[in-house]
mmJSON file of the N, C-alpha and C atoms, coordinates in Angstrom:
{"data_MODEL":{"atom_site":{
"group_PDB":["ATOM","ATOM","ATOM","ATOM","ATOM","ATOM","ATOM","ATOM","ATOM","ATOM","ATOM","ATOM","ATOM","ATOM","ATOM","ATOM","ATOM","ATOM","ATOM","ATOM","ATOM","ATOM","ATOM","ATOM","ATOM","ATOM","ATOM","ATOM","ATOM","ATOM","ATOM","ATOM","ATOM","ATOM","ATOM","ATOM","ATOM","ATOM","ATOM","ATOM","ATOM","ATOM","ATOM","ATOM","ATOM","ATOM","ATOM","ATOM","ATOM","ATOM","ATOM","ATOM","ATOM","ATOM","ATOM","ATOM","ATOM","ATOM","ATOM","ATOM","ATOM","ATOM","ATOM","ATOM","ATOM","ATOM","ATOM","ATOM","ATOM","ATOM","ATOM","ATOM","ATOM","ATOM","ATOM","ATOM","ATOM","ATOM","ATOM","ATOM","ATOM","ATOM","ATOM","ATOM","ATOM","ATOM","ATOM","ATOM","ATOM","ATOM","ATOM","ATOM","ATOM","ATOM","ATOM","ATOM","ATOM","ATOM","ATOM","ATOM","ATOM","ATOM","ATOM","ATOM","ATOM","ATOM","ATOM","ATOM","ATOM","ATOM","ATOM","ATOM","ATOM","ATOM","ATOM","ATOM","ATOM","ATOM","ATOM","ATOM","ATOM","ATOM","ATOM","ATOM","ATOM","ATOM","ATOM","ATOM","ATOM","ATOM","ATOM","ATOM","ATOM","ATOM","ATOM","ATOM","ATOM","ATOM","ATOM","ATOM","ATOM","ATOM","ATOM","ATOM","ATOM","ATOM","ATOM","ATOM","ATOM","ATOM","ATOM","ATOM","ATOM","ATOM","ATOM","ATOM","ATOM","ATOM","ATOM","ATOM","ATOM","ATOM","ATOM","ATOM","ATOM","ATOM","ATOM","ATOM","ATOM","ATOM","ATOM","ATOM","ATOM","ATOM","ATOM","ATOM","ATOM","ATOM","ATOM","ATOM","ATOM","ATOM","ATOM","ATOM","ATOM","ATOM","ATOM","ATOM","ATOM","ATOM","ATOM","ATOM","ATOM","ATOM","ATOM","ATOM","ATOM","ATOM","ATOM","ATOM","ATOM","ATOM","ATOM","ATOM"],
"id":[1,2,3,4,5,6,7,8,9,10,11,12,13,14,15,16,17,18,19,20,21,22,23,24,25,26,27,28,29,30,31,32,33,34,35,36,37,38,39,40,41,42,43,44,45,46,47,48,49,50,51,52,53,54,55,56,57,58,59,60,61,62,63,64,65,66,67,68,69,70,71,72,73,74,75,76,77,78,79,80,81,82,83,84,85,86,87,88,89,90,91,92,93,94,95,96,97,98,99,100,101,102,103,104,105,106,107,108,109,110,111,112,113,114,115,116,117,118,119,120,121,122,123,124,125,126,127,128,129,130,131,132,133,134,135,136,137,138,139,140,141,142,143,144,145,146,147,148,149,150,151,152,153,154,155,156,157,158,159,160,161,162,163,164,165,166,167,168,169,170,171,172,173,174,175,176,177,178,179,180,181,182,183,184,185,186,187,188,189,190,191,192,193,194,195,196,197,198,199,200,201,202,203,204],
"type_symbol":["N","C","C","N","C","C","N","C","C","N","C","C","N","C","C","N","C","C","N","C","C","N","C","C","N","C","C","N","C","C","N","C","C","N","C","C","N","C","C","N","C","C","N","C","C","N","C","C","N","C","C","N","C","C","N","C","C","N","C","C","N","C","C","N","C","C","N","C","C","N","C","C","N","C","C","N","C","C","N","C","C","N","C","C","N","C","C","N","C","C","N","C","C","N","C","C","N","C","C","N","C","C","N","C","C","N","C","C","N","C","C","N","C","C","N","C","C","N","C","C","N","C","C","N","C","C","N","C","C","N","C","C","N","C","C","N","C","C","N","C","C","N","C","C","N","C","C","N","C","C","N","C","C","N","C","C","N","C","C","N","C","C","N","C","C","N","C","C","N","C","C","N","C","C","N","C","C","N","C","C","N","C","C","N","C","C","N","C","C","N","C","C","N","C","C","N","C","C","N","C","C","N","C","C"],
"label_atom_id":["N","CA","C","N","CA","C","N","CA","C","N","CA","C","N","CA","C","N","CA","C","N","CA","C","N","CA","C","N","CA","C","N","CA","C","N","CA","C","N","CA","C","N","CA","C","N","CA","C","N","CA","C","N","CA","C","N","CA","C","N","CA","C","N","CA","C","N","CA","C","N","CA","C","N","CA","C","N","CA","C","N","CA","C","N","CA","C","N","CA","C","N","CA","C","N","CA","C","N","CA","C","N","CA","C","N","CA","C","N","CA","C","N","CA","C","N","CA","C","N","CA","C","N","CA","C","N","CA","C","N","CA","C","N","CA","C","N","CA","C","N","CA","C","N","CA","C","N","CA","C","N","CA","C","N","CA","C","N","CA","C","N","CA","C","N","CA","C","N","CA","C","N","CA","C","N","CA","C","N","CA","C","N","CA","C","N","CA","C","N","CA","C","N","CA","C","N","CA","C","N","CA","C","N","CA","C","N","CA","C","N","CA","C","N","CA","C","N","CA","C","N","CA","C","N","CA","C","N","CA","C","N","CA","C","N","CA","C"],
"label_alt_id":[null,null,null,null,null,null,null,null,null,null,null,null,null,null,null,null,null,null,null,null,null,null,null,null,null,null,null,null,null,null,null,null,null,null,null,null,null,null,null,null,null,null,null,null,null,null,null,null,null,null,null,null,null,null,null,null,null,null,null,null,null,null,null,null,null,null,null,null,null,null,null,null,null,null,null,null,null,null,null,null,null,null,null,null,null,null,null,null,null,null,null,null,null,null,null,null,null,null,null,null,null,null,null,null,null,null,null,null,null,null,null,null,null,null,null,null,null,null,null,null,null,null,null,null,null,null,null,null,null,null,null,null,null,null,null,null,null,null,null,null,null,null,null,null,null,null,null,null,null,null,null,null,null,null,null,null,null,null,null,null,null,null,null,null,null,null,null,null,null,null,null,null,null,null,null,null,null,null,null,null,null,null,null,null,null,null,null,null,null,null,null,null,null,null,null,null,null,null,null,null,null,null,null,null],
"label_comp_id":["UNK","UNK","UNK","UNK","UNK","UNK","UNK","UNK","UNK","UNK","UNK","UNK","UNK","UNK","UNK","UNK","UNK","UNK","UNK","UNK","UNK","UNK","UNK","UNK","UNK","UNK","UNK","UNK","UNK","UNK","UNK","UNK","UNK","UNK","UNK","UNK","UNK","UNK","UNK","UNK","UNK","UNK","UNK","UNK","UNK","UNK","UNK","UNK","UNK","UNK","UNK","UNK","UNK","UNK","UNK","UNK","UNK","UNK","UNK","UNK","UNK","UNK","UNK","UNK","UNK","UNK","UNK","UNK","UNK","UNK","UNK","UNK","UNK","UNK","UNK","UNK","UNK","UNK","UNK","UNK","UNK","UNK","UNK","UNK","UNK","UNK","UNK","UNK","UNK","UNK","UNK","UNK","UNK","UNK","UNK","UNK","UNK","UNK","UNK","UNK","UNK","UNK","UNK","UNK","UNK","UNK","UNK","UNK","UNK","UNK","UNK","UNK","UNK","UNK","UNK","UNK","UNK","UNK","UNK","UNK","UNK","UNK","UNK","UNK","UNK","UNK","UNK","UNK","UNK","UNK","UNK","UNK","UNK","UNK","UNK","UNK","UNK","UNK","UNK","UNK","UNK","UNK","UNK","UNK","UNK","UNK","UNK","UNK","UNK","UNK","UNK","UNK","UNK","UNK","UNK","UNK","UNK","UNK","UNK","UNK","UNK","UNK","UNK","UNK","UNK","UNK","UNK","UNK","UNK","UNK","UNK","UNK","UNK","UNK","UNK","UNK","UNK","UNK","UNK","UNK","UNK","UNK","UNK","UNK","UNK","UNK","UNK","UNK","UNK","UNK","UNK","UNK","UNK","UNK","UNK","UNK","UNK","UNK","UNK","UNK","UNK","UNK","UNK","UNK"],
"label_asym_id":["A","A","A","A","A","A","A","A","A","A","A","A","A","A","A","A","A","A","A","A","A","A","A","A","A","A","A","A","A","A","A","A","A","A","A","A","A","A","A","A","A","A","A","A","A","A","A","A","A","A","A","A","A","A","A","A","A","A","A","A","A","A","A","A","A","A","A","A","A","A","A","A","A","A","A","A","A","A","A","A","A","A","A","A","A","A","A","A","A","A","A","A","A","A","A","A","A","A","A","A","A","A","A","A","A","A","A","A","A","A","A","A","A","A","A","A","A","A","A","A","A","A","A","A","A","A","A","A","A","A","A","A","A","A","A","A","A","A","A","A","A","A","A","A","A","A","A","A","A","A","A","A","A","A","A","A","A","A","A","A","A","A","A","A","A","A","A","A","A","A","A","A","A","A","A","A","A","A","A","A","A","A","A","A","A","A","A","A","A","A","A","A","A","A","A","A","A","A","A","A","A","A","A","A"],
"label_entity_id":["1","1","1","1","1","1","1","1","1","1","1","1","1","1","1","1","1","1","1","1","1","1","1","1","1","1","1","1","1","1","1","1","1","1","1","1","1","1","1","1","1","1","1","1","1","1","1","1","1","1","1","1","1","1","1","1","1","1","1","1","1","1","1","1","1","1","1","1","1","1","1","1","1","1","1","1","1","1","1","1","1","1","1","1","1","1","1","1","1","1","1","1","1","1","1","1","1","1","1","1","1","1","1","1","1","1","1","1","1","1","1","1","1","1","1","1","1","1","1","1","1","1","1","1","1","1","1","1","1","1","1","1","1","1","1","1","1","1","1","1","1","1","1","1","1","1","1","1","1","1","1","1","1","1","1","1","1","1","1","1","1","1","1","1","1","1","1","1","1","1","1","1","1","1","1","1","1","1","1","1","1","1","1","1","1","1","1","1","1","1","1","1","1","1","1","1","1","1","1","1","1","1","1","1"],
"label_seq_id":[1,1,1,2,2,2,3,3,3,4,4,4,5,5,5,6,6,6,7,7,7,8,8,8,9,9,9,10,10,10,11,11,11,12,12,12,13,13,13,14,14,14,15,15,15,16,16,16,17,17,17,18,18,18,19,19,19,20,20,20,21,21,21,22,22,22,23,23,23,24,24,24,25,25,25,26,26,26,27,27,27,28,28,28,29,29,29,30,30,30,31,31,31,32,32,32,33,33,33,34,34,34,35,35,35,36,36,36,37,37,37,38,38,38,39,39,39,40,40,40,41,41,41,42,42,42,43,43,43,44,44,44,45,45,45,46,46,46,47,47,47,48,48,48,49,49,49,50,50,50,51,51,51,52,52,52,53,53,53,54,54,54,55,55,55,56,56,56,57,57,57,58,58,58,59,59,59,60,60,60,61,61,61,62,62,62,63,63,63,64,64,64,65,65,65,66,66,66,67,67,67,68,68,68],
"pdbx_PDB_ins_code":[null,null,null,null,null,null,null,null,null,null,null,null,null,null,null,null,null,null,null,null,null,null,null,null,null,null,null,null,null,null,null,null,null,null,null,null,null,null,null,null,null,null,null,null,null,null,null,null,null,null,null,null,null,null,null,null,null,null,null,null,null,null,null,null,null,null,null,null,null,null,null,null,null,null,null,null,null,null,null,null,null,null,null,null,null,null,null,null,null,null,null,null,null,null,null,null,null,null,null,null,null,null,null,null,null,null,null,null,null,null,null,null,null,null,null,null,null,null,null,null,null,null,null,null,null,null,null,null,null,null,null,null,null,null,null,null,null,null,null,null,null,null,null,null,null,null,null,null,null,null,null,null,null,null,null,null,null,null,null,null,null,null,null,null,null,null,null,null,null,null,null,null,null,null,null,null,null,null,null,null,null,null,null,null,null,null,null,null,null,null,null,null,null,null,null,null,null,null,null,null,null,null,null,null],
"Cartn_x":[-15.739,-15.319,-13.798,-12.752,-11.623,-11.185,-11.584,-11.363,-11.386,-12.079,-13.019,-13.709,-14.269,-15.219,-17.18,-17.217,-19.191,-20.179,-20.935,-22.48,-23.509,-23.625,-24.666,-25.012,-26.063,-26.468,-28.05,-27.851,-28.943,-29.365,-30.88,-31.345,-32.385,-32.667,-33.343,-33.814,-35.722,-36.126,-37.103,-37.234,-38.459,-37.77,-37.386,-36.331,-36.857,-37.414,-38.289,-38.016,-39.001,-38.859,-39.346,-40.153,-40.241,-40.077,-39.938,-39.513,-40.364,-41.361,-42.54,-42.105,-43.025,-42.877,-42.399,-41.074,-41.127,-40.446,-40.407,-38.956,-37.322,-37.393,-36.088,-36.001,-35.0,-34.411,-33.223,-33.027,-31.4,-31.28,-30.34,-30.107,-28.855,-28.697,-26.758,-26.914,-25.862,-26.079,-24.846,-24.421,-23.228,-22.128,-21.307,-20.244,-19.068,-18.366,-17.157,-16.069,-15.346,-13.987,-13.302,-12.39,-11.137,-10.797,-10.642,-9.827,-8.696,-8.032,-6.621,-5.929,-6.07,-5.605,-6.385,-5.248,-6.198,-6.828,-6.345,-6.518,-8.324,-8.469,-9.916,-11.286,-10.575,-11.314,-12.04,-13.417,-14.37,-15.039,-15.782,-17.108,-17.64,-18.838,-19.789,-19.839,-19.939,-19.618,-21.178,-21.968,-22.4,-22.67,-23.039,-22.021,-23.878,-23.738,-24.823,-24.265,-25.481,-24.657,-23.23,-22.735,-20.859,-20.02,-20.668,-20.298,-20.467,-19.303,-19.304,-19.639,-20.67,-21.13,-21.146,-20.485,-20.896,-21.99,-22.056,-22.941,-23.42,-22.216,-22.567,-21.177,-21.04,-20.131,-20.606,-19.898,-19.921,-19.286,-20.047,-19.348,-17.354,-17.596,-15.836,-15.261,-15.609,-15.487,-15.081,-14.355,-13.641,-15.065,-15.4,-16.8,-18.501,-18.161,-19.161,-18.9,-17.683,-17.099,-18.094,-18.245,-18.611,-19.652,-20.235,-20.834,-21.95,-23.469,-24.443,-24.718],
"Cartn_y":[-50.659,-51.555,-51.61,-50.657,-50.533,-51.282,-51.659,-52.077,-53.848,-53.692,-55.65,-55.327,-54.778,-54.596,-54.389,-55.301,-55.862,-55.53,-54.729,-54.925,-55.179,-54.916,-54.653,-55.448,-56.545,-56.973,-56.639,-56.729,-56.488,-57.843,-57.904,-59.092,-58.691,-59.456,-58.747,-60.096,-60.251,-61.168,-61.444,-61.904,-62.331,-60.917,-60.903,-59.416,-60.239,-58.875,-58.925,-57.655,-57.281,-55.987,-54.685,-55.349,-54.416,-55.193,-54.633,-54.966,-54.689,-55.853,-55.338,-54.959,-54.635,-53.979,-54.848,-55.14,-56.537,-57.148,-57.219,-57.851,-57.704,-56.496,-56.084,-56.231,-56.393,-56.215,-55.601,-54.94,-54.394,-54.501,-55.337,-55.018,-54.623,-53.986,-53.663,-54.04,-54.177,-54.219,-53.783,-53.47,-52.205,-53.704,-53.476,-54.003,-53.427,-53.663,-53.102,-52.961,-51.763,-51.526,-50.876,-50.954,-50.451,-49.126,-48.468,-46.894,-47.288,-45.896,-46.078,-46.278,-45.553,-45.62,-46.995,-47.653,-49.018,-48.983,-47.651,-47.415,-46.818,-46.502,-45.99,-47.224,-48.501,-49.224,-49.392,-49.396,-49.664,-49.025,-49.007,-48.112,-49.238,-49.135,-49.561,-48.418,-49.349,-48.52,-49.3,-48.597,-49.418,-49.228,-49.693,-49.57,-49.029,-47.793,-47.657,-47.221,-47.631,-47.417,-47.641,-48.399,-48.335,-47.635,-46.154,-45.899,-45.796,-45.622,-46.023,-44.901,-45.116,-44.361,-44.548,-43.932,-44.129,-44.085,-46.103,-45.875,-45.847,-45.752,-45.831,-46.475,-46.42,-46.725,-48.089,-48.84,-50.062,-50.311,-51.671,-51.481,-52.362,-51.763,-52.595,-50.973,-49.959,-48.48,-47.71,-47.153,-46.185,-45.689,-44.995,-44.117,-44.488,-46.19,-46.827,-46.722,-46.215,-46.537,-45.025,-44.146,-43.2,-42.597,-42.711,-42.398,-41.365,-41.237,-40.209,-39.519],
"Cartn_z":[-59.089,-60.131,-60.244,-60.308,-60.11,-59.241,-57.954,-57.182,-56.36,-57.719,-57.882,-56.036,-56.488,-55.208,-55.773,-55.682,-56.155,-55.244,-55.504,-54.313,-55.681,-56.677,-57.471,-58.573,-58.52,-59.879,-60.407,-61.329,-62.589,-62.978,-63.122,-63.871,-64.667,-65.672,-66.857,-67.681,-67.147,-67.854,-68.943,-69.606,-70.431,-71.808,-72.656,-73.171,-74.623,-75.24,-76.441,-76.862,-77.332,-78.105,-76.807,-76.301,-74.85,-73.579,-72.422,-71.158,-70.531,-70.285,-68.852,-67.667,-66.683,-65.154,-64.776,-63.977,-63.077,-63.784,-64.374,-65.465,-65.166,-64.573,-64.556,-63.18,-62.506,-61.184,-60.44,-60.267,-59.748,-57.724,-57.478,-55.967,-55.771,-54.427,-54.085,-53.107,-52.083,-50.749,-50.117,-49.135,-48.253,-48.089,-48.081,-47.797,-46.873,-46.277,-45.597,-45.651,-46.037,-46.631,-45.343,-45.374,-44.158,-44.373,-43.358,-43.992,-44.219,-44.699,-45.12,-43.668,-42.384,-41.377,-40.47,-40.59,-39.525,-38.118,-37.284,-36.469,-36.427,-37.608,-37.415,-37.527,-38.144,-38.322,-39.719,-39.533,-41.332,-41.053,-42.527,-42.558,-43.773,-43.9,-45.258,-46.893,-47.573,-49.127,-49.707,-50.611,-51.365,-52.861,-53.556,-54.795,-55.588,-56.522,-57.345,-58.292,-59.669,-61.21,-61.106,-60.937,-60.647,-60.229,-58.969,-58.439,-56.526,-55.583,-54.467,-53.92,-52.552,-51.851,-50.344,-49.721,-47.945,-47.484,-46.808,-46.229,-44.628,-44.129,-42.999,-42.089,-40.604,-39.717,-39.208,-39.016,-38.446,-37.098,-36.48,-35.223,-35.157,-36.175,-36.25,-37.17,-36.229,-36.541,-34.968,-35.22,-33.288,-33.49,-34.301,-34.398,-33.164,-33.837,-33.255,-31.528,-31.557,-30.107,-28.957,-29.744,-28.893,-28.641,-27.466,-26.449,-27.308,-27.255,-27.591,-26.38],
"occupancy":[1.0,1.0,1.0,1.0,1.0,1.0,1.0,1.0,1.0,1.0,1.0,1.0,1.0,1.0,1.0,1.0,1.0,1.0,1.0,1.0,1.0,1.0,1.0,1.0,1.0,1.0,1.0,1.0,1.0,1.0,1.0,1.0,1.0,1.0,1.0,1.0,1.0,1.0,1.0,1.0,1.0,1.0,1.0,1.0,1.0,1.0,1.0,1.0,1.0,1.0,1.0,1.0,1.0,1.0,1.0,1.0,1.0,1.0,1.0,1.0,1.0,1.0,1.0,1.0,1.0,1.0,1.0,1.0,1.0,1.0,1.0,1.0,1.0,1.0,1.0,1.0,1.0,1.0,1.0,1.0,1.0,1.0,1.0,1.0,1.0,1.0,1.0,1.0,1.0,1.0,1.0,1.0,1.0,1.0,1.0,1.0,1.0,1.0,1.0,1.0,1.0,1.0,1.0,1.0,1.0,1.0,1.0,1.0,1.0,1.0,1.0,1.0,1.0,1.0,1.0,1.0,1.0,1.0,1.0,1.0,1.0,1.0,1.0,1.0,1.0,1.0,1.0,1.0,1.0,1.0,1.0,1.0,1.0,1.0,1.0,1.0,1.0,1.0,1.0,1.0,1.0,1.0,1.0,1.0,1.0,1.0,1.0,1.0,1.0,1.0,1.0,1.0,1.0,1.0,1.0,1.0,1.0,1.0,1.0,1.0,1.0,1.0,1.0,1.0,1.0,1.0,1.0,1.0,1.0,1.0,1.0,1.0,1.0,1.0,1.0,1.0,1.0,1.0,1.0,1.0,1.0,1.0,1.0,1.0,1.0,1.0,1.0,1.0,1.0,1.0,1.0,1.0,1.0,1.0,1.0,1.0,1.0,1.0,1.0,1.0,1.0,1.0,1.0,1.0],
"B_iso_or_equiv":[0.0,0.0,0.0,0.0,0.0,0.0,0.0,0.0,0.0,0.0,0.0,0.0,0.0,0.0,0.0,0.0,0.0,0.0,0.0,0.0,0.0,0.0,0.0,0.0,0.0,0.0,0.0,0.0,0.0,0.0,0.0,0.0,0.0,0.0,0.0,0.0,0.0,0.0,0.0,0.0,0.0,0.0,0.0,0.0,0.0,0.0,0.0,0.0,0.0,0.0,0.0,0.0,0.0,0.0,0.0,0.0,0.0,0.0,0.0,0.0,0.0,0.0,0.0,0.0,0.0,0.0,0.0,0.0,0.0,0.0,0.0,0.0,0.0,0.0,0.0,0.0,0.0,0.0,0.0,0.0,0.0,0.0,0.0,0.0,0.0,0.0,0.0,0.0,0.0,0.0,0.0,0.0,0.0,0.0,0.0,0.0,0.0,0.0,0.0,0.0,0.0,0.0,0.0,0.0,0.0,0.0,0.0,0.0,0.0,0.0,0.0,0.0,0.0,0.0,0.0,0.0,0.0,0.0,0.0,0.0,0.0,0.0,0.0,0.0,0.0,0.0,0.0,0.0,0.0,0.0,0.0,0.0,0.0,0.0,0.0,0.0,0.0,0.0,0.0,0.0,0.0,0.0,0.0,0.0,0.0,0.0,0.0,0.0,0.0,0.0,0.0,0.0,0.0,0.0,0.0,0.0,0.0,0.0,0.0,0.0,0.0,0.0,0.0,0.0,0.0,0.0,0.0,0.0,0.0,0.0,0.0,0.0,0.0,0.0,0.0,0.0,0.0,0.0,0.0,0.0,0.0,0.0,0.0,0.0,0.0,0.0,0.0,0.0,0.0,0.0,0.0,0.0,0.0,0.0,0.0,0.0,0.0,0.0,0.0,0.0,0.0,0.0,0.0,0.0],
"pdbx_formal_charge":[null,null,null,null,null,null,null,null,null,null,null,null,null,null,null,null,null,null,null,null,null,null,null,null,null,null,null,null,null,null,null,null,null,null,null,null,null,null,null,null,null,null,null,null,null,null,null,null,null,null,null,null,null,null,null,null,null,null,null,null,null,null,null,null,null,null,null,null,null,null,null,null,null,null,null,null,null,null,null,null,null,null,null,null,null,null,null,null,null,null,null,null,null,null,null,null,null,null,null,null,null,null,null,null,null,null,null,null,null,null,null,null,null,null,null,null,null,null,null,null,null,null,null,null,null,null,null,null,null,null,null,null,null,null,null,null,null,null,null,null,null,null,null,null,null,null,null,null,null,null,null,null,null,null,null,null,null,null,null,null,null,null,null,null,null,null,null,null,null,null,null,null,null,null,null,null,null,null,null,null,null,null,null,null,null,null,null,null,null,null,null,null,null,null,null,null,null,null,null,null,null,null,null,null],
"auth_seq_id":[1,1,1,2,2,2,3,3,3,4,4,4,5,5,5,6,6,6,7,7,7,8,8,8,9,9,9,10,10,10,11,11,11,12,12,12,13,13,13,14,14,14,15,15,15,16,16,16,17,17,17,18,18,18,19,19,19,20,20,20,21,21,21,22,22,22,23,23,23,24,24,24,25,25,25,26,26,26,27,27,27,28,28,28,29,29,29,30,30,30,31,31,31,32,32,32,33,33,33,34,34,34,35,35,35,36,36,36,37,37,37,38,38,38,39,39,39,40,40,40,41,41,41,42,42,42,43,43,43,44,44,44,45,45,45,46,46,46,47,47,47,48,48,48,49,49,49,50,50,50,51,51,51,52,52,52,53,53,53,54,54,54,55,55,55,56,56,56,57,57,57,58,58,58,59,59,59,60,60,60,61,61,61,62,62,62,63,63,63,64,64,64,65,65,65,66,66,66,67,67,67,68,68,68],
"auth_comp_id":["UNK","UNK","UNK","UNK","UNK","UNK","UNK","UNK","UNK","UNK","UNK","UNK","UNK","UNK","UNK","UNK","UNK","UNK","UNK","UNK","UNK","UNK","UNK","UNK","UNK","UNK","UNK","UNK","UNK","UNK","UNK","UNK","UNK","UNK","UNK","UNK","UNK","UNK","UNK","UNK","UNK","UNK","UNK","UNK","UNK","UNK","UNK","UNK","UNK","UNK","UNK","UNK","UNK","UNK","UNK","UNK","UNK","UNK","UNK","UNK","UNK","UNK","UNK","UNK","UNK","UNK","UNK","UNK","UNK","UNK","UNK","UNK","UNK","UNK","UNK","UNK","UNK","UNK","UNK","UNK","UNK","UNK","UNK","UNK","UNK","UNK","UNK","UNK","UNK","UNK","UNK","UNK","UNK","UNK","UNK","UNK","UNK","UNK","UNK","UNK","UNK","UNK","UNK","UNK","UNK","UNK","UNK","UNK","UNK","UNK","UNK","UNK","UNK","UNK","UNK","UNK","UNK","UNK","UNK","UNK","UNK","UNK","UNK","UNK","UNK","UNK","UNK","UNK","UNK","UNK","UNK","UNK","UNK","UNK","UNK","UNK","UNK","UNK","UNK","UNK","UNK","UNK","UNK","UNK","UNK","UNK","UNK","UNK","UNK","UNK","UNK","UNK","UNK","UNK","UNK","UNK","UNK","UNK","UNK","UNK","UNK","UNK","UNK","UNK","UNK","UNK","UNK","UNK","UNK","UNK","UNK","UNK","UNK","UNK","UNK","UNK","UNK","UNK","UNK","UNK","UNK","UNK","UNK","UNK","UNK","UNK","UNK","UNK","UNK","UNK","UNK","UNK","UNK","UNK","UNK","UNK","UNK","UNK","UNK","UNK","UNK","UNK","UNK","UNK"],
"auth_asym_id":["A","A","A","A","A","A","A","A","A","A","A","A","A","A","A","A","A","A","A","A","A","A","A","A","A","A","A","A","A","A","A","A","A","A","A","A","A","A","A","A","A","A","A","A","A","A","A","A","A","A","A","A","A","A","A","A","A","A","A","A","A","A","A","A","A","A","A","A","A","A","A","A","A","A","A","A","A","A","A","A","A","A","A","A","A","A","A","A","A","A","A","A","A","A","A","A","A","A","A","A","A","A","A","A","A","A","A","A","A","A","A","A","A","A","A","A","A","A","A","A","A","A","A","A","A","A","A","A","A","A","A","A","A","A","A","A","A","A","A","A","A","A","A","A","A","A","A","A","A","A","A","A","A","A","A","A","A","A","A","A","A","A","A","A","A","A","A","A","A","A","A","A","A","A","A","A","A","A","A","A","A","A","A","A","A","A","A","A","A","A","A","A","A","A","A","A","A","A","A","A","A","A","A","A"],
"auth_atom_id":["N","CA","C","N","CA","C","N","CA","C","N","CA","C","N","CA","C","N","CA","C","N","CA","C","N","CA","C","N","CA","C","N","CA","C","N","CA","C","N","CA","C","N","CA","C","N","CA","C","N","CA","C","N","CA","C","N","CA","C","N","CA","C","N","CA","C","N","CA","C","N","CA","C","N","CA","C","N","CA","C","N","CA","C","N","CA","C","N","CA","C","N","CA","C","N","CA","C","N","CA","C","N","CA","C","N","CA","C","N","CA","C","N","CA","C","N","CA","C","N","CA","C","N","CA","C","N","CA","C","N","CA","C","N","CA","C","N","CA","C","N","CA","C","N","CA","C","N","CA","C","N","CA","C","N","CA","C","N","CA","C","N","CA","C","N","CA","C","N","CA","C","N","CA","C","N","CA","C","N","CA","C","N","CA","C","N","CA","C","N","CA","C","N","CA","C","N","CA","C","N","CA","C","N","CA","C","N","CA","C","N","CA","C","N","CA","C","N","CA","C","N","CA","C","N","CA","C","N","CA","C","N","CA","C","N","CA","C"],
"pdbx_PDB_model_num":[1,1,1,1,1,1,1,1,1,1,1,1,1,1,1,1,1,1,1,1,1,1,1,1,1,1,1,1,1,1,1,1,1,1,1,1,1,1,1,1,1,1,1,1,1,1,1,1,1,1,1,1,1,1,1,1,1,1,1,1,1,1,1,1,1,1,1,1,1,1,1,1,1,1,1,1,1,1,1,1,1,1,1,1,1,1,1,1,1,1,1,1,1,1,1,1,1,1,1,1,1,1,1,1,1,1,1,1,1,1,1,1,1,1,1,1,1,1,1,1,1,1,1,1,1,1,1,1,1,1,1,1,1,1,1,1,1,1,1,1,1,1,1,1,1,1,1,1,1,1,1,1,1,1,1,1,1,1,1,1,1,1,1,1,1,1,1,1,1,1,1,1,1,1,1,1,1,1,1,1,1,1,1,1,1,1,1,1,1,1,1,1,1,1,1,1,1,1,1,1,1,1,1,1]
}}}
């Protein structure tokens, strides 16, 4: 959030005095932020309760670059 960086919305329907099953919805999805060093490339972040979590190396990552 600091960052104006978004993966995550909430939707919330039919809102009465109670909230049936299925009513509510929450999705995020990974996005790609740069390291601080450009040389390393990106990785994926994805965002839960408003906070950021690694999720993973991308192939626009040196990482992705090497060999199993």
């Amino acid at each position: 959030m600091d960052d104006d960086l978004t993966t995550e919305e909430i939707s919330i329907r039919n809102i009465g005095r109670t909230i049936a099953a299925g009513d509510i919805t929450y999705t995020t999805s990974p996005i790609e932020i740069k390291f601080n060093y450009s040389g390393f490339g990106k990785y994926t972040i994805i965002g839960f309760m408003a906070d950021r979590y690694f999720a993973g190396y991308t192939e626009n990552s040196i990482i992705s670059d090497i060999k199993k």
